[in-house]
N, C-alpha and C positions, 0 to 999 in steps of 0.2 A: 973121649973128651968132647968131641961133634956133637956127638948124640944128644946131651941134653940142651945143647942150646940149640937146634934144631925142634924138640919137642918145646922147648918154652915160646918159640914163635909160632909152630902151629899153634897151638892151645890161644896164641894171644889173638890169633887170626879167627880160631872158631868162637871165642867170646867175647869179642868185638861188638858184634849184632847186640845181642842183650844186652850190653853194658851204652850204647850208642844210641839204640831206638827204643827204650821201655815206653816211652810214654804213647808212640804208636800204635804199640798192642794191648796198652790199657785203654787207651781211645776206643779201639775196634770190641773193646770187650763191653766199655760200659755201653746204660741202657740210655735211649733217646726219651727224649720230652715228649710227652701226649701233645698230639693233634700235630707234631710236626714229624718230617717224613728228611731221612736224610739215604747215602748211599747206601747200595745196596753191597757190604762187604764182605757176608759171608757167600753170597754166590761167587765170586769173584767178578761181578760185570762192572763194566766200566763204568767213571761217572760221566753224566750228562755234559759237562762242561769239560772239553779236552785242552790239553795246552795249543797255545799258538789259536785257541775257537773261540777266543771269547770276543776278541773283537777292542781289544784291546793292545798286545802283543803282536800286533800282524796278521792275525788271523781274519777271516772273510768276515765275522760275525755269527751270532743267533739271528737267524731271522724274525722268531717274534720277540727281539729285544728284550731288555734283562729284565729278570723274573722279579717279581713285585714280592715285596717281605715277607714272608711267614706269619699267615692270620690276619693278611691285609685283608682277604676276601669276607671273610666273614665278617669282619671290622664293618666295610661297604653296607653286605647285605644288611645290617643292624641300623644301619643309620637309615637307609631306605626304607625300610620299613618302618621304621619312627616318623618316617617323611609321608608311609601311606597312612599310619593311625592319628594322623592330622587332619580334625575334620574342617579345616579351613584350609586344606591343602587343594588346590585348582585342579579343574577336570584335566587340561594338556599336562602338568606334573605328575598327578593319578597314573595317564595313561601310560607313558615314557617312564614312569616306576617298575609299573606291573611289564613290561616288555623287559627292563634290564634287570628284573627278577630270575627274567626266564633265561638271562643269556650266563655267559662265564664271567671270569675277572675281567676280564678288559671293560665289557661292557658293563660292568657294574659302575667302575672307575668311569668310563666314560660320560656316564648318565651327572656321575656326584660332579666332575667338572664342567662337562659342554652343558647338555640337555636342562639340567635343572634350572639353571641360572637361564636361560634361554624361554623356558615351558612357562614358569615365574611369569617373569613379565608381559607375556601374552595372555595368563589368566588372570593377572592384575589389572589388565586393560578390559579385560572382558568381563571383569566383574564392575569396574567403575561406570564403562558404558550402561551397565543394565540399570547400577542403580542411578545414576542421570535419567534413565528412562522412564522408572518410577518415581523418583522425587520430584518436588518444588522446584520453582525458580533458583531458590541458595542452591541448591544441591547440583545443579545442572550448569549454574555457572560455578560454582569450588570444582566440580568434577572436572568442566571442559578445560579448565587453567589446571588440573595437574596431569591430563592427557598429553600438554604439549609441554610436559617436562618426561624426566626419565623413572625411572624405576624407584628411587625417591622420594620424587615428589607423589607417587601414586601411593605407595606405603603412608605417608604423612597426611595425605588426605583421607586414608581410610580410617588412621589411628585420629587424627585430629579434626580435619577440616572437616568429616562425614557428619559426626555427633553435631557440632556448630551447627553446618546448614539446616541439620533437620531441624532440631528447634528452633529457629527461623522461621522454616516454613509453616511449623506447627502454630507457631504464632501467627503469622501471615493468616493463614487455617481461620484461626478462631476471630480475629478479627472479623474476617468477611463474611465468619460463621454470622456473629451478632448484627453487623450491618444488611443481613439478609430476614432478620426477624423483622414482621412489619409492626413488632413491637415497641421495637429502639425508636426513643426520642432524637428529636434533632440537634440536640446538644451532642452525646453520644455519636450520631450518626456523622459530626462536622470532624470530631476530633477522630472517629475511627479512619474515616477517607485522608483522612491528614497524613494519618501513621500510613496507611498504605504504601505511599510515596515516598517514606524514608525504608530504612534499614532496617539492621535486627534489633541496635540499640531504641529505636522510636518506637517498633511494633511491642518492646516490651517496658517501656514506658507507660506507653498508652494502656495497657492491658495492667499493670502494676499500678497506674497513679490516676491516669485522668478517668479511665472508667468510669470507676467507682464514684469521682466530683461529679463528671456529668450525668450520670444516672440519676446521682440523687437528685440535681436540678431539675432533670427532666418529669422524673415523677411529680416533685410535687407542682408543675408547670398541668400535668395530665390532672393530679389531683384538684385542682381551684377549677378546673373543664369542668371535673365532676360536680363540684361546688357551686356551681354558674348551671347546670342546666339535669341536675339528678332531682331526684323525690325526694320527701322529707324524710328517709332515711337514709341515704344518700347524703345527699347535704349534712345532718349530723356528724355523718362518719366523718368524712371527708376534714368538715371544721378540726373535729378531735384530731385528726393524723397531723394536718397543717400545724398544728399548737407545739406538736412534739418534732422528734429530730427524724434522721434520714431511714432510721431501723421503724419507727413510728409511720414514717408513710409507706415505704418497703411491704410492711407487714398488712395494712389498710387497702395494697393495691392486691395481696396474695389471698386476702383472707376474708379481710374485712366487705370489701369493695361485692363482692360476689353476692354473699348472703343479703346488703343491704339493698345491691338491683334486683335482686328476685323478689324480693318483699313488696318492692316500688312498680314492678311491672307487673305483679296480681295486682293492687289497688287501680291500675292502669289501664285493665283487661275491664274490672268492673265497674268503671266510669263509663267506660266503652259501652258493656250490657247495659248499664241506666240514659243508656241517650237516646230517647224517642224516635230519633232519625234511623238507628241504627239496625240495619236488615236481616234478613232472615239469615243468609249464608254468612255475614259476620258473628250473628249470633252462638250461629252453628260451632263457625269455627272457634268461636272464644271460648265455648262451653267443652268442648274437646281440649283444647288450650290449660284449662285449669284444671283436667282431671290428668295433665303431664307432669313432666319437670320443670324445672324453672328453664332449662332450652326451651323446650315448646314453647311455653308462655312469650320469654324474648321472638322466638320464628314468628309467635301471630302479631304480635307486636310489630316485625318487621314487616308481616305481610300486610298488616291493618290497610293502609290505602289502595291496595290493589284489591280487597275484599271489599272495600267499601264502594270501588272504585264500580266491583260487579254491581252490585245491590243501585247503585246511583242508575245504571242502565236499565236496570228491571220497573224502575219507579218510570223514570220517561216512557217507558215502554208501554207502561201501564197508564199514563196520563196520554199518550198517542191515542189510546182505542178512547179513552172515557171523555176527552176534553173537547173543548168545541174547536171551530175553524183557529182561532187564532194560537190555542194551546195547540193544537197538532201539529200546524207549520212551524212552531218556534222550537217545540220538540223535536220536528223530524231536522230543523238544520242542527240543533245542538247532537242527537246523537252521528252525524254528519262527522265532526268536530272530536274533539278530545277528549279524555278524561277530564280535564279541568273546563271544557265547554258544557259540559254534561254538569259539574257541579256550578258552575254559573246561572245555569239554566233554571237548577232545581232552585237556589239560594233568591233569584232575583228574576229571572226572565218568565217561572212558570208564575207567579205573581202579577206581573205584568200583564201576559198574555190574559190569564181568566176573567182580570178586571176589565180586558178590552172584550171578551166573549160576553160578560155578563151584562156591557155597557148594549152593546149589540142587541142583544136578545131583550131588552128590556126597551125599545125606542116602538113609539105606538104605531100599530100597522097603518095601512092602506088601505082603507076601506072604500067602494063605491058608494057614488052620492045615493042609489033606490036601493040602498040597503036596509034597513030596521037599524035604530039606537039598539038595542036590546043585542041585536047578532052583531055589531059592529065592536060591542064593549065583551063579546064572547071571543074576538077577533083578536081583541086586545089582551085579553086575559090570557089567549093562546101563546099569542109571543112572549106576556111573564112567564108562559111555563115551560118554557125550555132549558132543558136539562142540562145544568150547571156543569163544572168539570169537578170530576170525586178525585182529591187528592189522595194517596195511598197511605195508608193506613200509619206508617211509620212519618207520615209528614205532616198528615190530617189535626187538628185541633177540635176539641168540641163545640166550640162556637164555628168554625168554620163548616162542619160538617151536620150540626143545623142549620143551617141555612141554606148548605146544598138541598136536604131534604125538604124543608119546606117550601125553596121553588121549585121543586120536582114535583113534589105531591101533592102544593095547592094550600098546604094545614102549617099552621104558625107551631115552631119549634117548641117544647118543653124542656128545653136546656140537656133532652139525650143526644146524642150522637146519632149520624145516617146508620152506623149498624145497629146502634140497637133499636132504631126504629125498625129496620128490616128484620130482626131475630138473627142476627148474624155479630154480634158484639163479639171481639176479638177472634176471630175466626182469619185477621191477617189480611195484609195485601190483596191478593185475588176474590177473598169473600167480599171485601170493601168493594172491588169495582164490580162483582157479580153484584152487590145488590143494589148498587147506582143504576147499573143497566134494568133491573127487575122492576124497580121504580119508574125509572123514562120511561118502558114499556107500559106499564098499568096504567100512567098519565093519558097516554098515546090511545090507549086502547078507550080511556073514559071520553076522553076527548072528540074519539070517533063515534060511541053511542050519544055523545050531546046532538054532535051533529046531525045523524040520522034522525032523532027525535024532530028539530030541528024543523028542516026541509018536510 
């Protein structure tokens, strides 16, 4: 009778276990999740974390502190690398990436809480300062006012305040763009200086509203200049733009204006060539002048009185050797003297002089009382024939220049001229006083066979 209640408590004693802990050896038996890693329970080695170790319970602790979740790390690594393929991501963030790439979980984690927030705002600062250092004024003051804020205000300025400044200064820009063309009228010019000294709201005002009013004023203020002092192409044009609105002179100053002075400064050129006074290297230059563009044409145009100015030297020059005592001294102080001495000289002074040389040489000699009537009235005919002054050829007249010859050579004028008594007709300036002199000479020379006859 023992016996079996003896076997029914072993048997309850050996299937205990199975019946108590099944779910422990279906634990050990199932399969673990990919990419996580748990105890190792078919070696039988212990797990990492023992009772009374963890640091909780009494125990001394883990020393490198409780382990961070399963697939934190790679969590990390992802987000950091999302932080390098940021190409607005700052060079000190870059570099403190690429370092806690290279390290383990800690420093992964360390980087995403200390370092980044840290690297940030040291590339945010260093990107503000660079651009203050290439921008405007706006920019350089928005910039310096979100320096002396935090991390922020430096974000808000690059998302906001940056775009604002520039176009400010862009404006700022074009303003002084225009007030630096020595184009801009002074209309334009008062009101651009004006904006200068306000803001962004005034500089794009101005560039928006008043512009365009004073421009237009300005032009047609340039256009009635043209009107008051252009050719009679010119002047047409100019009336016709004035008649119409501000697109009408606009268009007369871009298009019109051009074609109608190059028209007016040929006609200008060839006034120039028909003016009797007008000299050989004017000549020159004018004749080069119109086989250019209408530039050239305007440069001899601008250069006309410093050509004329030569040519004005060449005639004094030329009346210095041919004229008498009083033409040489009044010459020699004019070219002494200036440009405008030198044209004084020619207009009124070498007039002067010659009438005093010809008064001179025409007053009746000195003759001794035991002279002959006969030699004494050869005496007298000798002082008419002294040789008048030859003006040069471009200042010469044909009445004036008979009557140089016929008191040079003694023979009453035919109404030609000294060159073409000489065989020298148009042959220019220097043939003109070559054959003054050629004349005084053969006077000189008959003058001397009278005399020897004479005696």
């Amino acid at each position: 009778m023992k016996l079996p209640r003896v076997s029914t408590v072993v048997a309850a004693a050996v299937l205990t276990p199975a019946v108590l802990f099944p779910s422990s050896a279906m634990a050990a038996d199932a399969p673990q999740p990919a990419g996580l890693s748990g105890p190792d329970t078919a070696s039988g080695s212990a797990p990492d974390v023992t009772p009374g170790d963890d640091g909780v319970n009494g125990g001394p602790g883990n020393s490198s502190g409780p382990k961070a979740p399963e697939g934190q790390e790679q969590r990390d690594r992802a987000e950091i690398q999302k932080i390098l393929d940021d190409k607005n991501t700052g060079p000190g963030v870059r570099a403190a990436a690429e370092k806690a790439l290279k390290g383990d979980a800690a420093e992964l984690r360390h980087f995403l809480e200390i370092d980044l927030a840290k690297n940030r705002g040291d590339d945010l600062r260093v990107k503000v300062s660079q651009l203050m250092a290439a921008g405007g004024p706006a920019v350089r003051a928005a910039g310096g006012k979100a320096l002396d804020g935090g991390e922020a205000a430096l974000v808000k300025f690059l998302e906001e305040g940056l775009p604002a400044a520039q176009a400010e200064d862009a404006d700022r820009a074009e303003v002084q763009k225009i007030l630096a063309d020595p184009e801009t009228g002074p209309g334009v010019r008062a009101a651009g200086e004006k904006a200068l000294k306000g803001g962004a709201a005034e500089l794009r005002h101005f560039l928006t509203v008043e512009l365009a009013k004073n421009r237009g004023d300005d032009n047609r203020v340039k256009v009635s200049q043209q009107l008051a002092t252009g050719g009679r192409e010119v002047r047409e044009g100019a009336q016709k733009a004035l008649d119409g609105g501000d697109a009408e002179v606009a268009k007369w100053l871009a298009e019109g204006y051009p074609a109608a002075k190059a028209s007016d400064d040929r006609v200008a050129v060839f006034v120039a060539l028909s003016d009797k006074n007008t000299g050989p290297h004017t000549v020159e230059a004018a004749k080069k002048a119109l086989s250019g563009t209408p530039a050239d044409v305007a440069q001899f145009l601008s250069d006309l009185p410093k050509l004329r100015a030569s040519d004005n030297r060449i005639k004094v020059s030329q009346l210095m050797e041919t004229g008498g005592p009083a033409v040489r001294a009044a010459a020699g102080k004019a070219m002494e003297g200036s440009d405008a001495d030198i044209a004084t000289f020619l207009a009124e002074g070498w007039a002067t002089a010659r009438a005093a040389d010809e008064a001179a040489g025409n007053k009746p000699a000195d003759k001794p009382a035991d002279k002959p009537a006969d030699q004494s009235a050869g005496q007298q005919g000798q002082g008419a024939q002294q040789p008048a002054a030859v003006q040069p050829a471009a200042l010469t007249t044909s009445e004036d220049t008979t009557a140089a010859t016929a008191a040079t050579t003694g023979t009453t004028g035919s109404g030609t001229g000294s060159l073409a008594a000489t065989g020298t007709d148009g042959l220019g300036w220097e043939a003109g006083g070559a054959a003054a002199a050629v004349a005084a000479g053969a006077a000189l020379v008959a003058l001397s066979r009278r005399r020897s006859t004479q005696s």
